[in-house]
C-alpha positions as CSV (number, residue, x, y, z in Angstrom):
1,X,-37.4,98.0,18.2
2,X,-37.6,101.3,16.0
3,X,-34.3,101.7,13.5
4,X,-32.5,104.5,13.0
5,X,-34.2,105.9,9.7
6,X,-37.2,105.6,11.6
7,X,-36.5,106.9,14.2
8,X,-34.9,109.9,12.2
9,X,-38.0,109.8,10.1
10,X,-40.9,110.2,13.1
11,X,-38.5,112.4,14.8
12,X,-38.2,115.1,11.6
13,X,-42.5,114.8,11.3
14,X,-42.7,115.6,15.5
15,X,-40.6,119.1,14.7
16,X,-42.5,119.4,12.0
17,X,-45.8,119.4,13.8
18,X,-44.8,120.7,17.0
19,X,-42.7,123.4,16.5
20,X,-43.3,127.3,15.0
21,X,-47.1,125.8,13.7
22,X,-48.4,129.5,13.5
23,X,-45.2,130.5,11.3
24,X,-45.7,132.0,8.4
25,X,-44.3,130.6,5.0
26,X,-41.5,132.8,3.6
27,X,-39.1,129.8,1.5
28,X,-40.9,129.7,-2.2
29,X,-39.6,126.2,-3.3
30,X,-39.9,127.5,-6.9
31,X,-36.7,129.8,-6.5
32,X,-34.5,126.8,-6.0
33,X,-33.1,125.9,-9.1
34,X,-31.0,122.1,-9.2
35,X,-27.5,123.4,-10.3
36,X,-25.2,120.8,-8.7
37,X,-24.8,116.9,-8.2
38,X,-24.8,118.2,-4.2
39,X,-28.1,120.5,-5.3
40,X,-29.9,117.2,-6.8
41,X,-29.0,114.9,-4.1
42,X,-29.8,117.3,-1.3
43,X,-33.3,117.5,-2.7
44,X,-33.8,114.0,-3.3
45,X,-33.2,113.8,0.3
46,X,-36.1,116.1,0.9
47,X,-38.4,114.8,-1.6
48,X,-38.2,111.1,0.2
49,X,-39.1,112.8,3.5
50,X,-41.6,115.0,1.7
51,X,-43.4,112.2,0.2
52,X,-43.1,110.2,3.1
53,X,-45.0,112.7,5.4
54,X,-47.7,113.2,2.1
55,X,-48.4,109.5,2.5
56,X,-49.1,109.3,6.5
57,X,-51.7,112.2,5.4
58,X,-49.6,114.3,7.9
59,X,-50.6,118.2,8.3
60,X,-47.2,120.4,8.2
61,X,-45.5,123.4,8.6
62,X,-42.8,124.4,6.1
63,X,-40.9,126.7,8.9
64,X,-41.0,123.9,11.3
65,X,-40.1,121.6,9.0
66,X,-37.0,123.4,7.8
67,X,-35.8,124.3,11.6
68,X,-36.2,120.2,11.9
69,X,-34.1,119.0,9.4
70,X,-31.2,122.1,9.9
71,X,-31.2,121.2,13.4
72,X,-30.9,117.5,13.1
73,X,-28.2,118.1,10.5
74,X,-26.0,120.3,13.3
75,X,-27.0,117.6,16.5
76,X,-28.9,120.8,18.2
77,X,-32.0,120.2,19.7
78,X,-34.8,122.5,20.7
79,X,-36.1,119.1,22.8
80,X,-34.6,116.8,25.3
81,X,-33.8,113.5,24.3
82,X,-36.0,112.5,26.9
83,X,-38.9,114.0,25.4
84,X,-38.4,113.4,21.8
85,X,-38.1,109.5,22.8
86,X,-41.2,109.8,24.4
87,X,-42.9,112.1,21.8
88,X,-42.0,109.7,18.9
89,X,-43.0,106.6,21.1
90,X,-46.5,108.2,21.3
91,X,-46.4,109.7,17.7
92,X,-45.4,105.9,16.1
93,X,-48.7,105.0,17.8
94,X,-50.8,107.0,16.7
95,X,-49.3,107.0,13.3
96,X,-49.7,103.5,13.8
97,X,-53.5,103.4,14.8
98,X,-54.0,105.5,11.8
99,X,-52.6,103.0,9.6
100,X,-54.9,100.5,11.1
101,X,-58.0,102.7,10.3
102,X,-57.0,103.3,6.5
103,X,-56.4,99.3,6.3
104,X,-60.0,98.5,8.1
105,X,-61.5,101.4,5.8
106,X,-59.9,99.5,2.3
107,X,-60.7,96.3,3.5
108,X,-64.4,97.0,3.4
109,X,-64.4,98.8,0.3
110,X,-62.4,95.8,-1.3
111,X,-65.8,93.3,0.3
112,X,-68.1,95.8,-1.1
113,X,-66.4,96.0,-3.9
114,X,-66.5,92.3,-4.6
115,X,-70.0,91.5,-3.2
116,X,-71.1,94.2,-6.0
117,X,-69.6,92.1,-8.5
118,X,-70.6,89.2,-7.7
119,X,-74.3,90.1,-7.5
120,X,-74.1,91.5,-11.2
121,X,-71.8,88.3,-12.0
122,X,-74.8,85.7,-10.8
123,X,-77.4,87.4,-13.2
124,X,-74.9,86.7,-16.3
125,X,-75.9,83.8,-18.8
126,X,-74.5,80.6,-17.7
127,X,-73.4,81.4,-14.3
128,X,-74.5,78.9,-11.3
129,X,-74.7,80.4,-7.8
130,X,-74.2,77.4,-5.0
131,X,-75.6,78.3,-1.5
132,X,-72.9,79.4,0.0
133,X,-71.7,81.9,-2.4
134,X,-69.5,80.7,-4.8
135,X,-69.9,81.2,-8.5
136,X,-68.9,79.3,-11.4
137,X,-70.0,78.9,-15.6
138,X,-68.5,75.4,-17.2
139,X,-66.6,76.2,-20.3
140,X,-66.2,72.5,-21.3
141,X,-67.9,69.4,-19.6
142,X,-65.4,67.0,-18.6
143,X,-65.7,62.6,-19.6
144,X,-66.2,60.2,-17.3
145,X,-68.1,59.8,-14.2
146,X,-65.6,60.2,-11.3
147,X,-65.3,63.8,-9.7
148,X,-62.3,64.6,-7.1
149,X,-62.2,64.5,-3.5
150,X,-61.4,67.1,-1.1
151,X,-58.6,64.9,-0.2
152,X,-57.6,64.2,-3.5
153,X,-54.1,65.5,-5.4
154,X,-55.3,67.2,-8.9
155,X,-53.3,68.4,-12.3
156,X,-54.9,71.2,-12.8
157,X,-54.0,74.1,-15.3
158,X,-55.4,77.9,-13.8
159,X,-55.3,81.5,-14.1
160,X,-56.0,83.3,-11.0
161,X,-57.0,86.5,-11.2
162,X,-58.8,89.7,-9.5
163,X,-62.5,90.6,-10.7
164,X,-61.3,93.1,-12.6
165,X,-59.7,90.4,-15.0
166,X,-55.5,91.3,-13.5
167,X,-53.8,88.0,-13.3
168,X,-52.2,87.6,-10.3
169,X,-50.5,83.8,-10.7
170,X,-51.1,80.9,-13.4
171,X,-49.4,77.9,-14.7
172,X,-49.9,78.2,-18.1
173,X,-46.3,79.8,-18.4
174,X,-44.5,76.7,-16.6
175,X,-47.1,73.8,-17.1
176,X,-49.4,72.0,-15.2
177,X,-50.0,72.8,-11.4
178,X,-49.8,69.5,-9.3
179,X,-52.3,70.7,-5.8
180,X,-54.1,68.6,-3.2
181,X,-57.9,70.2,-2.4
182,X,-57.4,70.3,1.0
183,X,-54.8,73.1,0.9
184,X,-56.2,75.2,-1.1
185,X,-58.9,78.0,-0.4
186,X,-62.3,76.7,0.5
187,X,-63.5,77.9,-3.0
188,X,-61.5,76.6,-5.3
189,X,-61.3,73.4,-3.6
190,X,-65.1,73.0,-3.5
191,X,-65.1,74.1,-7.4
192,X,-62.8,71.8,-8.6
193,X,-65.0,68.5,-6.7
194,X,-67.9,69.6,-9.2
195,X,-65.1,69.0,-12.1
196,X,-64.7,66.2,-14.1
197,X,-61.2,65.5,-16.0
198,X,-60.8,67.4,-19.0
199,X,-63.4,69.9,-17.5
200,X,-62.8,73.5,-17.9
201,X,-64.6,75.5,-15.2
202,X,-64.4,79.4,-14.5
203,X,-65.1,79.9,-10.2
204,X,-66.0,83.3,-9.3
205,X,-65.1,83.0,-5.2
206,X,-66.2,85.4,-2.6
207,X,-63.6,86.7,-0.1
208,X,-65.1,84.3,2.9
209,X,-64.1,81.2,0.6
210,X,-60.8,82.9,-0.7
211,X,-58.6,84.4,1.8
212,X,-61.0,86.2,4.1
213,X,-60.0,89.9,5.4
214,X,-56.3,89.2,5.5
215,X,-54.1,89.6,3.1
216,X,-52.4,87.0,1.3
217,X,-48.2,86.5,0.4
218,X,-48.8,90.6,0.0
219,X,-50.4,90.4,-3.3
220,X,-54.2,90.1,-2.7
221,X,-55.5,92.4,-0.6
222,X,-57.7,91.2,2.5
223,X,-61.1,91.1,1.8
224,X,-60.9,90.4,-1.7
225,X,-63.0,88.8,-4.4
226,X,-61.1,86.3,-6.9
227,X,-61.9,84.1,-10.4
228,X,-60.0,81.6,-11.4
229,X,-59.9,79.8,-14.7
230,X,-59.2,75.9,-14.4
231,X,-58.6,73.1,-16.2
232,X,-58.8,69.9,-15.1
233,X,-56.3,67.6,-16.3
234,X,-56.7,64.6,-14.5
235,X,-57.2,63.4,-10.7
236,X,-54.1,61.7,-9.0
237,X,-55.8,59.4,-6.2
């Protein structure tokens, strides 16, 4: 169900498409000058809606912009109810579909971003490419002879970033990270079953081992590309 803002919101960007289109522009925005508290918040108010409409990548008209808001602010309409319901039902879907395109669009650049990097990545001195894809370069070898298991718990220490080096989590700044390899992304989990204890292993992962073309806890993007830097620390059977 569409809240009010929104409503509001989608309802201010139909007026502005709809009506007066072929106006011309007389109201120079450079005249106003911000004397007043009122002055400042007013256009703060029309900044948010301004930037707002920037970001859908909406076409406007300033006159029917302006008749819009004044006429939202006084409760009279140049539209039914009716058809302003049904105008904004239809303009939330396109606006909608739209978003959808732009987020299928940055997706793909985001995998052809990655697969670009990883192709340079592979040709790089020490790197090991595995069959499947996934990339890693051993920093230390570990002792011992036993490697984990996928359904083995590990105490690893990591650093997980992007590949343009951004650290997005890590447990260096509140100590070792207790995990079990099978909940963690195909990747990393098959990286850390080539590690021995006291290894330290960097894993360069492409998006089909990482989190695919979704996006993730809203801080990695769908389709994206990851490194991590681990250490293994020990394996807890």
């Amino acid at each position: 169900m569409m809240n009010k803002t929104n409503y509001i919101f989608i309802s201010l960007l139909l007026a502005t498409i709809i009506l007066f289109s072929s106006c011309e522009n007389k109201f120079d925005e450079k005249k106003v000058e911000l004397k007043t508290h009122q002055d400042s918040i007013s256009y703060i108010i029309g900044y948010d809606y301004g930037e707002g409409i920037a970001l859908k990548g909406l076409q406007t008209s300033k006159d029917a912009l302006l008749k819009g808001l004044l006429e939202g602010m006084t409760g009279e309409s140049s539209l039914s109810d009716t058809l302003i319901s049904q105008l904004v039902l239809n303009f939330q879907q396109e606006i909608d579909a739209r978003e959808n395109e732009l987020k299928e669009e940055f997706i793909k650049s985001t995998i052809v971003q990655g697969n670009a990097y990883l192709a340079k990545n592979k040709t790089l001195e020490g790197i090991t490419e595995l069959d499947n894809g996934l990339q890693y370069k051993i920093i230390k070898q570990g002792t011992g002879d036993i490697h984990p298991q996928e359904n083995d718990s590990v105490t690893i220490h990591f650093r997980a970033m992007f590949i343009d080096g951004t650290t997005f989590d890590m447990s260096y700044d509140q100590g070792p990270a207790g995990v079990r390899l099978n909940r963690m992304i195909k990747g990393l989990s098959q990286g850390i079953q080539l590690m021995k204890p006291e290894a330290i292993y960097d894993f360069y992962i492409p998006y089909f081992l990482a989190y695919g073309e979704n996006d993730f806890a809203n801080v990695i993007p769908g389709g994206s590309s990851l490194h991590y830097h681990v250490e293994l620390i020990k394996i807890n059977k």
